[in-house]
N, CA, C and O of each residue as an XYZ file, in Angstrom:
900
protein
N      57.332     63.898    191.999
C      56.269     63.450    191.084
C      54.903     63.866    191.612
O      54.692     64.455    192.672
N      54.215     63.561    190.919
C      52.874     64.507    191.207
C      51.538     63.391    191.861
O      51.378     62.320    191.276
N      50.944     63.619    192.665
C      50.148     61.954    193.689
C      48.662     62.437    193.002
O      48.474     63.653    192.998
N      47.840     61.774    192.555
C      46.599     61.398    192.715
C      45.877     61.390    193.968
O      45.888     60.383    194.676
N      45.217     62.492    194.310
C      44.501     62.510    195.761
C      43.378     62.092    195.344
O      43.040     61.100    195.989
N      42.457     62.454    194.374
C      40.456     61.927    194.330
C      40.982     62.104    192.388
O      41.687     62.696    191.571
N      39.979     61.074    192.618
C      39.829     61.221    190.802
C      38.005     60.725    190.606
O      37.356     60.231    191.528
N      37.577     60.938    189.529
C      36.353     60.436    189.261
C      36.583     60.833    187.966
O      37.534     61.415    187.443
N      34.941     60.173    187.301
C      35.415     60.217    185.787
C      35.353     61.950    185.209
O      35.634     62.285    184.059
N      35.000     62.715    186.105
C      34.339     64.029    185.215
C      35.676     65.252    185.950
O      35.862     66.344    185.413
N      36.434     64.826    187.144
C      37.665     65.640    187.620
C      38.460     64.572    188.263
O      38.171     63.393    188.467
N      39.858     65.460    188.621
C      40.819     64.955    189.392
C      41.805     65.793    189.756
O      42.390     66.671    189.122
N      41.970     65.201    191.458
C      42.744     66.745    191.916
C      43.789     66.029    192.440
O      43.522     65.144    193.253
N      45.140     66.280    192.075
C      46.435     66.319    192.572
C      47.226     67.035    193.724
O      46.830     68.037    194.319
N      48.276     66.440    193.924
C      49.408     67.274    194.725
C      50.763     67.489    193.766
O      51.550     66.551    193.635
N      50.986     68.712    193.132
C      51.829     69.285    192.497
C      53.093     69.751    193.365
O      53.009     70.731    194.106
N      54.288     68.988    193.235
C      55.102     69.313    194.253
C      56.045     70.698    193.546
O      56.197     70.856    192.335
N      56.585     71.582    194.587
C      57.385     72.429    194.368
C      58.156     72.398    193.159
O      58.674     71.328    192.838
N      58.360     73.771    192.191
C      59.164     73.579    191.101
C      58.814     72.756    189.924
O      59.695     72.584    189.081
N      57.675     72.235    189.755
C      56.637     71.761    188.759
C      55.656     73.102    188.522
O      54.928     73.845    189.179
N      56.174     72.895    186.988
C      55.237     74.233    186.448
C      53.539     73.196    186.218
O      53.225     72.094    185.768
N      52.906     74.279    186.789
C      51.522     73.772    186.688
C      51.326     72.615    185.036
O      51.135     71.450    184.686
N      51.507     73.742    184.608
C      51.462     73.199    182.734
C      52.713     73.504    182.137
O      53.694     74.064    182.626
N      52.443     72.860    180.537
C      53.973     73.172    179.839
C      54.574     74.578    179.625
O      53.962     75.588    179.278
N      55.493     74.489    179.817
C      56.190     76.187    179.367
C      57.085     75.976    178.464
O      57.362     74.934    177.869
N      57.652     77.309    178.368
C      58.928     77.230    177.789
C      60.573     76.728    177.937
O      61.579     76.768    177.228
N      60.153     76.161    179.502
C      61.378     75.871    180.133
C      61.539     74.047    179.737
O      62.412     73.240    180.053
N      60.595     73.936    179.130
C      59.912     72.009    178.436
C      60.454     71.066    179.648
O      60.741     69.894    179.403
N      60.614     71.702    181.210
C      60.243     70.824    182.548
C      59.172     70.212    182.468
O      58.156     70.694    181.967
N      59.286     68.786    183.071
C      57.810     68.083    183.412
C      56.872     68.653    183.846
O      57.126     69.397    184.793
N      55.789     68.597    183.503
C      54.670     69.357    184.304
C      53.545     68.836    184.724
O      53.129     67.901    184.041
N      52.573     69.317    186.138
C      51.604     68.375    186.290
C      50.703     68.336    185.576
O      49.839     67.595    186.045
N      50.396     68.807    184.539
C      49.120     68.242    183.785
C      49.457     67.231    183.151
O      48.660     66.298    183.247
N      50.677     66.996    182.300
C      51.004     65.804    181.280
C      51.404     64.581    182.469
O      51.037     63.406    182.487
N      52.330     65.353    183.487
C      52.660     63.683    184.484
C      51.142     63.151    184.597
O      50.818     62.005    184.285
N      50.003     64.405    185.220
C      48.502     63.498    185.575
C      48.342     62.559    184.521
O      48.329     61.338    184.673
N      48.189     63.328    183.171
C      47.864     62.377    182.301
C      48.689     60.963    181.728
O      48.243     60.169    180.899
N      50.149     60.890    182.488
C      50.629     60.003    181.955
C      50.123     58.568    182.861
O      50.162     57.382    182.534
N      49.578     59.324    184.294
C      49.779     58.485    185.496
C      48.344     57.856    185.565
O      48.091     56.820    186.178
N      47.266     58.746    184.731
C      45.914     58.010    184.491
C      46.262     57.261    183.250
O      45.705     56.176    183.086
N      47.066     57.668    182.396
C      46.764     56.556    181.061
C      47.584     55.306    181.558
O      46.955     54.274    181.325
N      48.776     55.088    182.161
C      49.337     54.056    182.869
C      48.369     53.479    183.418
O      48.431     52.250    183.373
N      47.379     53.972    183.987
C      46.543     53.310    184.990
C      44.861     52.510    184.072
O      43.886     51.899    184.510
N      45.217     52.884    182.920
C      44.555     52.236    181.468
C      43.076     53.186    181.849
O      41.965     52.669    181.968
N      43.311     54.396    181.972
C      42.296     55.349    182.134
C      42.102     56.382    180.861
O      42.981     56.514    180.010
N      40.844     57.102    180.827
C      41.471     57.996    180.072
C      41.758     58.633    180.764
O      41.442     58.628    181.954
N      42.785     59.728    179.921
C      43.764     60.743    180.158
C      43.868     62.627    179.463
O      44.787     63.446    179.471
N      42.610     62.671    178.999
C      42.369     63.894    178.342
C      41.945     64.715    179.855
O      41.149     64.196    180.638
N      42.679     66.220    180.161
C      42.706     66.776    181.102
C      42.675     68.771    180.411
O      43.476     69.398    179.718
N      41.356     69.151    181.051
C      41.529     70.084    180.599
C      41.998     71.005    182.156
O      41.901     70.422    183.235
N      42.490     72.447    182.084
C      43.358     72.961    183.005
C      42.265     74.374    183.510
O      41.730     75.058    182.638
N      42.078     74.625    184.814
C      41.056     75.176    185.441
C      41.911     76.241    186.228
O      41.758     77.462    186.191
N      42.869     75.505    186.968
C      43.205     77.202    187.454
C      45.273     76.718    187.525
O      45.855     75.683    187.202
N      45.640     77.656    187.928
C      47.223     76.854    188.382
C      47.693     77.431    189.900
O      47.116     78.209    190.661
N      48.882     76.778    190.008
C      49.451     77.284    190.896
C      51.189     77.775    190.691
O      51.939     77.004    190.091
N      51.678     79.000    191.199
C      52.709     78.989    190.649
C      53.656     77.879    190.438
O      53.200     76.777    190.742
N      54.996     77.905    189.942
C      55.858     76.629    189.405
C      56.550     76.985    191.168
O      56.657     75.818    191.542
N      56.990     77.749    192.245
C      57.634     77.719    193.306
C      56.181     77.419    194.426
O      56.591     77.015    195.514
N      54.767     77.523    194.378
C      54.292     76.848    195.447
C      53.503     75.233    195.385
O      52.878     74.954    194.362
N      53.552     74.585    196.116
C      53.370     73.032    196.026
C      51.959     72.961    196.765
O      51.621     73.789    197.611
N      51.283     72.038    196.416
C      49.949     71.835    197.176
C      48.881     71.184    195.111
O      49.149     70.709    194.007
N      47.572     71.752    196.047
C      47.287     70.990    195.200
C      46.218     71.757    193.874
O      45.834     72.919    194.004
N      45.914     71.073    192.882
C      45.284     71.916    191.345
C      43.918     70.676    191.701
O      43.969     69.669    192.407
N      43.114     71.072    191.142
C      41.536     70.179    190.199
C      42.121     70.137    188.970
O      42.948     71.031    188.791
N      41.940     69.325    188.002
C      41.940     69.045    185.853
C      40.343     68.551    186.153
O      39.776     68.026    187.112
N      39.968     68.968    184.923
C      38.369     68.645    184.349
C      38.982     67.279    183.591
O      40.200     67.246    183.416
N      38.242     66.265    183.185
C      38.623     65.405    182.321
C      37.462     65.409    181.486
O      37.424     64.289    180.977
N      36.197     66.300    180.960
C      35.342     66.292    180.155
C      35.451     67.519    179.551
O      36.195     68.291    180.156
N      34.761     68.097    178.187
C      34.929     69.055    178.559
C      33.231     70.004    179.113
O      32.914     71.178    178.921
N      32.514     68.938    179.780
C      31.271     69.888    179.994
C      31.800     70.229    181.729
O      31.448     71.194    182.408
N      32.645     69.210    182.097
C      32.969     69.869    183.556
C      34.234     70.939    183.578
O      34.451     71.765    184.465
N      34.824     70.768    182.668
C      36.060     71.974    182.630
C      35.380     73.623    182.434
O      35.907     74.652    182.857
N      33.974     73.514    181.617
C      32.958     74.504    181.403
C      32.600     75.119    182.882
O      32.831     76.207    183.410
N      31.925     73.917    183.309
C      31.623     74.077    184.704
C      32.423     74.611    185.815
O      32.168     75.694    186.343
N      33.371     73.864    186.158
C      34.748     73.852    186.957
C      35.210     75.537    186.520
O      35.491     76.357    187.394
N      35.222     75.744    185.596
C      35.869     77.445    185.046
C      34.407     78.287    185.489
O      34.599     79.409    185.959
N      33.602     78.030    185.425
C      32.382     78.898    185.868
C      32.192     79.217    187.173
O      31.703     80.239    187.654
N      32.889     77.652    188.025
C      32.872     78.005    189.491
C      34.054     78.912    189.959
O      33.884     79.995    190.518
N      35.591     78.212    189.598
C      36.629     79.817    189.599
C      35.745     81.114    189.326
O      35.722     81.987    190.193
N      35.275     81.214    188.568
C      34.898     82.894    188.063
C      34.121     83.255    189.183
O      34.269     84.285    189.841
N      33.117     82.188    189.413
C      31.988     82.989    190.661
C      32.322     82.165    191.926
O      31.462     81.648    192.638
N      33.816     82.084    192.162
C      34.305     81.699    193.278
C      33.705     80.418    194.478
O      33.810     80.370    195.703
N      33.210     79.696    193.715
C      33.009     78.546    194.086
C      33.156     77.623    194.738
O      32.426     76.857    195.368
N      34.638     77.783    194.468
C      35.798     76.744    194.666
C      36.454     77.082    196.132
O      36.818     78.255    196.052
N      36.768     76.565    197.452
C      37.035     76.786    198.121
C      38.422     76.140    198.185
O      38.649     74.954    198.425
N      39.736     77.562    197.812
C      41.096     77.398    197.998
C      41.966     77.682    199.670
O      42.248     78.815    200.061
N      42.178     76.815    200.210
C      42.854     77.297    201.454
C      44.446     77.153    201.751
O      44.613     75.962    202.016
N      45.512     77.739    201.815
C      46.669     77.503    201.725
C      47.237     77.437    203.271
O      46.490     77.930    204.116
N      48.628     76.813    203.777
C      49.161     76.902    204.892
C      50.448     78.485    204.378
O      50.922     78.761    203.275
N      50.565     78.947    205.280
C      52.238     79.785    204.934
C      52.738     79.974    206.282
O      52.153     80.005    207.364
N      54.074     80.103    205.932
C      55.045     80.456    206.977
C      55.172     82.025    206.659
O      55.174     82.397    205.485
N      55.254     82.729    207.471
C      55.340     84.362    207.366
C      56.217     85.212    207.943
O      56.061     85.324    209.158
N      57.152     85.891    207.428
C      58.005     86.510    208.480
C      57.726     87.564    209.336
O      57.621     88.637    208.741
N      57.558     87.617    210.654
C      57.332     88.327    211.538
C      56.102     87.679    212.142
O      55.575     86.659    211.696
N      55.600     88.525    213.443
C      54.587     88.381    214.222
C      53.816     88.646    213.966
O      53.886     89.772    213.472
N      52.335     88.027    213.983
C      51.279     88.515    213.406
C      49.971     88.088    213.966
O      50.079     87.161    214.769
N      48.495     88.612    213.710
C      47.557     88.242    214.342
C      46.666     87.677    213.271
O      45.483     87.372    213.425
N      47.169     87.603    212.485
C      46.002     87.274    211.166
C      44.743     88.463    211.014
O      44.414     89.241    211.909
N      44.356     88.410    210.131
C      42.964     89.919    209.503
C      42.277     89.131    208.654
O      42.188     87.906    208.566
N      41.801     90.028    208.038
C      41.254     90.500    206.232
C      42.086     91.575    205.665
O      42.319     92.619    206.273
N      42.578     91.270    204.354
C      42.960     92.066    203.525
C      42.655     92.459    202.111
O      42.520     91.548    201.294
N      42.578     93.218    201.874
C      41.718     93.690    201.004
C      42.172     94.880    199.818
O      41.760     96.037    199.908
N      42.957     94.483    198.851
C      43.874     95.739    198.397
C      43.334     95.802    196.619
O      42.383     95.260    196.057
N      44.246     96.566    196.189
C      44.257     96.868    194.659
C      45.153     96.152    194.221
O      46.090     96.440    194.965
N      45.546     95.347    193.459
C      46.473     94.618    192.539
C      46.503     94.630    191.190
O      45.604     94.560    190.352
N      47.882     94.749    191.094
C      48.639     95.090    189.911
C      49.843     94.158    188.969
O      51.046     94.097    189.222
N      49.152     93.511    187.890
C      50.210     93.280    187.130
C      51.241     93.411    186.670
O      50.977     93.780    185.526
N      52.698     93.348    186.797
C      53.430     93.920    185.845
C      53.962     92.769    185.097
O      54.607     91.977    185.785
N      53.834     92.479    183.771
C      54.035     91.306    182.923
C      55.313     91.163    182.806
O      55.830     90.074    183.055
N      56.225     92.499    182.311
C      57.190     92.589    182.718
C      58.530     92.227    183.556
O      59.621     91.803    183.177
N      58.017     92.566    184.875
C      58.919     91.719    185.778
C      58.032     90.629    186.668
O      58.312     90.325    187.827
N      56.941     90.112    185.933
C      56.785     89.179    186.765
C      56.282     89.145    187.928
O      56.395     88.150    188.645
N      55.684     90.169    188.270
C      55.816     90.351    189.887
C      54.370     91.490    189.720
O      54.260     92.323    188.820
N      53.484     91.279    190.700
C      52.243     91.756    191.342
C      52.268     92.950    192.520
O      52.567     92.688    193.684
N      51.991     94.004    192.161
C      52.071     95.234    192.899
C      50.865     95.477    193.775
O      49.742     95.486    193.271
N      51.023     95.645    194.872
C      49.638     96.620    195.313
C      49.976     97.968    195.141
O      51.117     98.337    194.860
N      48.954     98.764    195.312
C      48.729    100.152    194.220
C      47.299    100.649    194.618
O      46.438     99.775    194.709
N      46.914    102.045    194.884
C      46.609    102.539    195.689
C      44.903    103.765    194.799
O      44.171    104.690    195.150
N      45.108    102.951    193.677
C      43.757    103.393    192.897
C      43.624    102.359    191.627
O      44.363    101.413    191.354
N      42.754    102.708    191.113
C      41.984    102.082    189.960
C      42.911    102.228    188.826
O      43.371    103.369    188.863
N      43.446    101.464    187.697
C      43.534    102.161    186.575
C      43.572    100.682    186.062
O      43.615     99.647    186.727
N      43.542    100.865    184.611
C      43.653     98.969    183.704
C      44.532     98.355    183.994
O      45.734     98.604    183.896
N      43.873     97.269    184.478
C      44.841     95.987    184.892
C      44.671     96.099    186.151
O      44.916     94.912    186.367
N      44.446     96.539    187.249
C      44.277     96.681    188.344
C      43.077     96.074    188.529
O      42.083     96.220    187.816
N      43.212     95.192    189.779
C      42.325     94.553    190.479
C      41.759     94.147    191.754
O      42.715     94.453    192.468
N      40.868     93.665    192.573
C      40.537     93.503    193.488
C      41.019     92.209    193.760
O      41.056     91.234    193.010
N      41.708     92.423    195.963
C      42.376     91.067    195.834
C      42.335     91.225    197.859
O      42.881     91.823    198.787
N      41.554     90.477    197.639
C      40.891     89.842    199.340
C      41.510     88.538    199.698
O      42.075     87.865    198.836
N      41.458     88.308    200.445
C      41.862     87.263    201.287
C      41.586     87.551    202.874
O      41.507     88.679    203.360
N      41.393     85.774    203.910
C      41.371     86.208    204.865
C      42.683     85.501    205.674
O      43.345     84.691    205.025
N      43.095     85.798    207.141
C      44.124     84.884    207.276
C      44.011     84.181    208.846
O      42.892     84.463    209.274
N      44.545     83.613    209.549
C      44.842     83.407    210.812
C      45.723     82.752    211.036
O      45.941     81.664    210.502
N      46.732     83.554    212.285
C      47.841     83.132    212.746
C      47.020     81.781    213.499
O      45.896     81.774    214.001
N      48.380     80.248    213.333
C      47.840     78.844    214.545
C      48.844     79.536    215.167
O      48.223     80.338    215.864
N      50.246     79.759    215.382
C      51.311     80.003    215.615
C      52.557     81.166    215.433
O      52.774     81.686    214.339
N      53.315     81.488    216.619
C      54.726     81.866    216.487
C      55.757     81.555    217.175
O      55.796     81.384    218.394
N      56.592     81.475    216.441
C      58.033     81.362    216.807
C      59.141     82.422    216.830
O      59.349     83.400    216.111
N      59.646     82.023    217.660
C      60.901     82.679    217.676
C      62.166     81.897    217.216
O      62.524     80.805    217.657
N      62.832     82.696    216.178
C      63.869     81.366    215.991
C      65.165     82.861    215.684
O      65.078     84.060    215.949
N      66.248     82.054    215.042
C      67.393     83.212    214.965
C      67.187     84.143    213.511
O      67.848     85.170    213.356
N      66.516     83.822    212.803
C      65.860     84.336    211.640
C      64.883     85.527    211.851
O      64.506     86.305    210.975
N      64.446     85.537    213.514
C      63.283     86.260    213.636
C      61.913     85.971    214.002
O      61.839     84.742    214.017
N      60.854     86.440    214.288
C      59.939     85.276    214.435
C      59.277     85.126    213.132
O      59.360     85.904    212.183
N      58.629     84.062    213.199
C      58.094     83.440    212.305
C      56.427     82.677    212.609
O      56.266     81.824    213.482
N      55.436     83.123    211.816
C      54.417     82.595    212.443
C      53.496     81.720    211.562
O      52.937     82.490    210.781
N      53.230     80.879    211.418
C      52.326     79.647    211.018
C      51.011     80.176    210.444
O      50.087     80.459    211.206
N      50.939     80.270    209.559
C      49.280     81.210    208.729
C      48.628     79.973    208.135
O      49.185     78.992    207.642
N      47.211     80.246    208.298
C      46.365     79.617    207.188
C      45.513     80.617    206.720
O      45.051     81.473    207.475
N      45.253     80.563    205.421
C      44.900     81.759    204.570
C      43.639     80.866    203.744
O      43.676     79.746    203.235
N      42.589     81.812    203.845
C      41.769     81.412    202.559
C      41.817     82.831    201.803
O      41.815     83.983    202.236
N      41.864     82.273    200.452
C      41.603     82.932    199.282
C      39.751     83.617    199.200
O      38.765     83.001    199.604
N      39.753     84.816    198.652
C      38.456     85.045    198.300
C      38.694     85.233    196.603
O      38.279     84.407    195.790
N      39.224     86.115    196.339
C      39.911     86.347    194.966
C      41.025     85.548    194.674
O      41.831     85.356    195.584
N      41.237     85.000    193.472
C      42.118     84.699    192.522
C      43.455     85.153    191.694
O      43.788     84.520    190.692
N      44.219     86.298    192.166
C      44.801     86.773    191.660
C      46.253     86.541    190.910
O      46.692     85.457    191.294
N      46.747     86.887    190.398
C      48.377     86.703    190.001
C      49.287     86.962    191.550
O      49.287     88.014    192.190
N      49.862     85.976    191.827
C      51.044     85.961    192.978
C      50.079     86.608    194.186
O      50.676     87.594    194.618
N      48.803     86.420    194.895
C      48.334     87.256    195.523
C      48.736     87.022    196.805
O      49.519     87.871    197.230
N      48.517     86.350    197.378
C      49.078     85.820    198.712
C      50.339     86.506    199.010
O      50.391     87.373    199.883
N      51.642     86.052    198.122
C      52.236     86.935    198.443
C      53.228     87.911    198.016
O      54.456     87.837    198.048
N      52.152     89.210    197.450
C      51.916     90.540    197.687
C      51.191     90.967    198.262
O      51.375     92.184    198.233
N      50.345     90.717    198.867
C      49.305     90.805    200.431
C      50.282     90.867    201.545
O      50.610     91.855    202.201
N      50.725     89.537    201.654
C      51.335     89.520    202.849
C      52.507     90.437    202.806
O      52.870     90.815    203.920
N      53.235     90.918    201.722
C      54.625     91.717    201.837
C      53.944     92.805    202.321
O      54.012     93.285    203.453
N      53.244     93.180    201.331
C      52.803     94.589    201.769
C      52.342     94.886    203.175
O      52.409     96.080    203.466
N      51.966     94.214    203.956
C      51.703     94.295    205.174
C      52.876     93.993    206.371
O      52.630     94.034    207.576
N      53.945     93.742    205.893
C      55.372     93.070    206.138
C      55.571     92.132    206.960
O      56.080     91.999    208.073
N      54.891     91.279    205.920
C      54.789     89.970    206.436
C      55.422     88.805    205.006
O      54.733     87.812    204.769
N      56.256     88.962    204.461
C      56.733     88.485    203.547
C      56.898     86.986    204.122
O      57.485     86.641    205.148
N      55.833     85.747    202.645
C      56.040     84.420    203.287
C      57.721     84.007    203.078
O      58.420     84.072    202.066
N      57.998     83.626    204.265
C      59.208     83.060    204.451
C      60.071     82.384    203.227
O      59.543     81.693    202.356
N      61.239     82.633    203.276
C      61.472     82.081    201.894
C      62.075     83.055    200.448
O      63.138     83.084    199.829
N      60.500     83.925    200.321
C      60.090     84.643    199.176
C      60.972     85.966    199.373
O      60.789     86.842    200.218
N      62.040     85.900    198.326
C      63.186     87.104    198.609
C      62.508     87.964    197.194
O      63.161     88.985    196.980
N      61.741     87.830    196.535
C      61.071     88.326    195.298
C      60.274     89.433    196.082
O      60.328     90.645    195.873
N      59.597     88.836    196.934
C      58.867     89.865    197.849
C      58.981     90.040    199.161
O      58.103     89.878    200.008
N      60.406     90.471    199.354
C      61.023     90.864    200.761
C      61.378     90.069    201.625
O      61.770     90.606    202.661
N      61.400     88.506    201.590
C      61.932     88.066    202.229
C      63.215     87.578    202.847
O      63.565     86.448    202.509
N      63.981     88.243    203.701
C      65.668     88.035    203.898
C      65.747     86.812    204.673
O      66.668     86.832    205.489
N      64.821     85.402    204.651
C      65.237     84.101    205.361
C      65.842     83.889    203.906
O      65.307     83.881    202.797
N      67.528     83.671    204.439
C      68.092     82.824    202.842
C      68.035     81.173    203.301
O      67.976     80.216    202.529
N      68.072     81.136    204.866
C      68.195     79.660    205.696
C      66.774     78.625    204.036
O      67.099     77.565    203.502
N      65.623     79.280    203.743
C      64.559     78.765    203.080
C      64.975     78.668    202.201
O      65.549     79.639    201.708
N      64.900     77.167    201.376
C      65.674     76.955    200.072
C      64.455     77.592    198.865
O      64.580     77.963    197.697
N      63.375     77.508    199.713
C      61.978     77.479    198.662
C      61.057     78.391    199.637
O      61.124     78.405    200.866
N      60.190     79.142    198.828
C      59.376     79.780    199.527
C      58.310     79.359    200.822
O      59.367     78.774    201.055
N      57.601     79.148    201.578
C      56.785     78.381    202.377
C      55.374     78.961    202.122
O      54.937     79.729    202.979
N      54.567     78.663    200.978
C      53.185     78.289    200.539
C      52.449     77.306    200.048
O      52.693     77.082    198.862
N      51.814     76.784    200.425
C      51.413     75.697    200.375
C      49.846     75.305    199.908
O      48.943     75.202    200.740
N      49.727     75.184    199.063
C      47.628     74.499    198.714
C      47.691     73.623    199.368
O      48.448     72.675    199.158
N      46.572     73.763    200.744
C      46.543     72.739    201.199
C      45.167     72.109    201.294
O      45.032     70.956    201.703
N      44.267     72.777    200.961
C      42.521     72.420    200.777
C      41.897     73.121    199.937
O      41.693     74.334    199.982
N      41.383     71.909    198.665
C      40.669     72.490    197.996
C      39.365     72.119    197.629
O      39.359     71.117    196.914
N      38.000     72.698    197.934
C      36.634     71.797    198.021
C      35.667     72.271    196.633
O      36.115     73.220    195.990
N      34.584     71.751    196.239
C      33.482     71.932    195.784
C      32.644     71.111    195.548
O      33.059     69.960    195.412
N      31.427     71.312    195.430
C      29.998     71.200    195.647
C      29.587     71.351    194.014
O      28.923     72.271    193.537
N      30.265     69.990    193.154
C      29.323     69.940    191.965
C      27.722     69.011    192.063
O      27.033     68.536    192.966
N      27.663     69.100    190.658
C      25.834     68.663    190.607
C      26.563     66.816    190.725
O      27.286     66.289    189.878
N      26.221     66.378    191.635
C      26.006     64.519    192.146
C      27.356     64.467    192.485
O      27.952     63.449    192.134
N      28.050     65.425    193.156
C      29.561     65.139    193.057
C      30.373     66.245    194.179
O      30.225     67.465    194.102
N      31.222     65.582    195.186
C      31.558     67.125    196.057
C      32.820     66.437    196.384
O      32.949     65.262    196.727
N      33.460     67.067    196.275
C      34.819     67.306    196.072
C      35.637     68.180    197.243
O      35.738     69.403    197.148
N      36.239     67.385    198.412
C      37.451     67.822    199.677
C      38.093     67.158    199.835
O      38.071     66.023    200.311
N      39.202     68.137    199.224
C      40.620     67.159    199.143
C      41.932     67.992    200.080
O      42.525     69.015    199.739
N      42.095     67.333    201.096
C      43.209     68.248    202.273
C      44.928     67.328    202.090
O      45.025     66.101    202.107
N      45.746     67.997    201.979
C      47.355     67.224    202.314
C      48.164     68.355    202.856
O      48.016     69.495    202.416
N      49.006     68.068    203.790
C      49.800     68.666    204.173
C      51.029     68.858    203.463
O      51.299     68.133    202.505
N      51.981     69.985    203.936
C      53.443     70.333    203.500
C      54.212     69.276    203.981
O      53.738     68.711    204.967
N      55.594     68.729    203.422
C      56.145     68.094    203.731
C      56.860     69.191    205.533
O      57.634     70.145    205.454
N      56.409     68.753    206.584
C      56.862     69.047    207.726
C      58.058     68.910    208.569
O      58.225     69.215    209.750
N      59.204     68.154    207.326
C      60.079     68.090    207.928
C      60.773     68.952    207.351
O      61.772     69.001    208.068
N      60.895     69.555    206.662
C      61.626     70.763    205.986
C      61.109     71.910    206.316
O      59.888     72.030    206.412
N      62.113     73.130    206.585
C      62.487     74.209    206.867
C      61.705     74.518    205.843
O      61.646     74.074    204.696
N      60.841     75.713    206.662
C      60.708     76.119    207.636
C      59.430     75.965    208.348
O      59.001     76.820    209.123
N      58.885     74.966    208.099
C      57.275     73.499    208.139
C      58.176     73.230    209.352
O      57.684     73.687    210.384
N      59.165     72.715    209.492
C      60.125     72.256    210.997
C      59.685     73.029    212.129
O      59.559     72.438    213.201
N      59.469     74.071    212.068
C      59.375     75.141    212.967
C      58.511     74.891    214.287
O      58.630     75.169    215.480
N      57.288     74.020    213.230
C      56.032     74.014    214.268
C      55.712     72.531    214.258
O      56.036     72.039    213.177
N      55.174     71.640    215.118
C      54.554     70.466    215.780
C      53.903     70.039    214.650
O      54.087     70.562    213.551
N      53.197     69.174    214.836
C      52.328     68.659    213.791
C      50.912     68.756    214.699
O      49.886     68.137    214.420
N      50.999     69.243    215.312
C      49.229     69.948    216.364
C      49.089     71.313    216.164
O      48.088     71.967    216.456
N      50.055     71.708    215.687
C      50.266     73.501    215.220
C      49.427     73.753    214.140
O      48.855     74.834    213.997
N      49.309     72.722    213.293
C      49.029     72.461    211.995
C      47.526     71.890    211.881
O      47.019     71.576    210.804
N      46.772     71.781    213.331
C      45.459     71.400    213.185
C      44.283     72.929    213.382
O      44.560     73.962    213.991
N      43.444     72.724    212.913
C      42.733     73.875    212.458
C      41.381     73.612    213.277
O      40.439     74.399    213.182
C-alpha cells in the first residue's frame, strides 16, 4: 500500500511501493494516485490529486501529487526547469567508481525500452545524471556495488539505460542486461525528493526495504550519505 510521507494543503508526497503503476493503466491494478486519494478522503480530506511526474510500475520510492490546480501548474514548471531535486539508491552489477554521464537517449515506444544512440535525430534526447559508488561487494553473483544517483534530466527508463550502457546493469534488471535472476525485482529506488516552493519546502527521504535482496548486501551505515 502506498504511506503518506508530508502532505499539506497545496502537495503530497508518497512512497509508491514496487509493482504499483504510478497511475491507472490498462492493466486496472491499484494505483498510487487513486490509493493517495482514497487514503486522504478516508482521512475526511480533500482528495483531488493532480499527477506531476511518475515512476516506473517496477521501481518503488517516492512521487509529489499537486492537490490544487495552481500548484500542479507550478510543480510541472519546476520538472521542466528541473527544480525538483530527484535522488535514487541502486544496486549495480559490477565494480564501479561512480562519474557523470551524459548520453543521447532514445525512445522506442514499441518495445518499451530506451536506447542510447550516438547522434541527434527526433525523439532523441539529452540524459545526464550523476552517480557515486557508498559500496562493493563481492558476493557469488559477482560484485555488486551500492550507488546513489542524482538525476539531472528526466528521461524515459534513464537510470537504467545509463547504467547498462556503461555495464553496469542495476541489479535485477534482465530488460537491460542484467543476469542476477537470485533479484526477484529490479534494485532502484526514489529515495529523496526536495523543493523549494513559494512559503513551502518540501524534503522528503525513505529508505528501500533493506532486508531484501539485494538491499541485504550492505549494512545499514552503507546506506548513509
Amino acid at each position: 500500500m502506498v504511506e503518506i510521507l508530508y502532505k499539506s494543503k497545496n502537495a503530497v508526497v508518497i512512497y509508491k511501493p514496487q509493482g504499483t503503476p504510478s497511475q491507472s493503466d490498462p492493466s486496472g491494478d491499484p494505483d498510487a494516485m487513486t490509493l493517495t486519494s482514497e487514503a486522504l478522503c478516508a482521512l475526511g480530506e480533500q482528495d483531488s490529486l493532480w499527477l506531476i511526474h511518475r515512476l516506473d510500475r517496477v521501481v518503488g520510492g517516492l512521487i509529489v501529487f499537486a492537490r490544487n490546480k495552481r500548484y500542479a501548474a507550478l510543480l510541472s514548471e519546476y520538472v521542466k526547469d528541473r527544480l525538483i531535486t530527484k535522488e535514487y539508491y541502486a544496486v549495480v552489477d559490477g565494480e564501479t567508481e561512480g562519474g557523470a554521464l551524459e548520453h543521447l537517449i532514445f525512445k522506442d515506444p514499441r518495445l518499451n525500452k530506451a536506447y542510447i544512440v550516438d547522434r541527434k535525430r527526433p525523439g532523441v534526447k539529452e540524459a545526464r545524471l550523476t552517480y557515486r559508488a557508498l559500496k562493493t561487494v563481492n558476493t557469488e553473483k559477482g560484485a555488486k556495488t551500492l550507488a546513489y544517483v542524482t538525476l539531472e534530466t528526466g528521461r524515459f527508463h534513464q537510470i537504467r539505460a545509463q547504467m547498462s550502457h556503461v555495464g553496469h546493469p542495476i541489479t535485477g534488471d534482465g530488460k537491460y542486461g542484467s543476469k542476477d535472476n537470485r533479484a526477484h525485482s529490479l534494485a532502484l529506488f526514489s529515495s529523496h525528493l526536495s523543493v523549494d516552493l513559494p512559503g513551502e519546502s518540501i524534503d522528503v527521504t525513505r529508505l528501500p526495504e533493506l532486508t531484501d535482496y539485494p538491499w541485504s548486501l550492505f549494512n545499514s551505515d552503507d546506506y548513509k550519505l
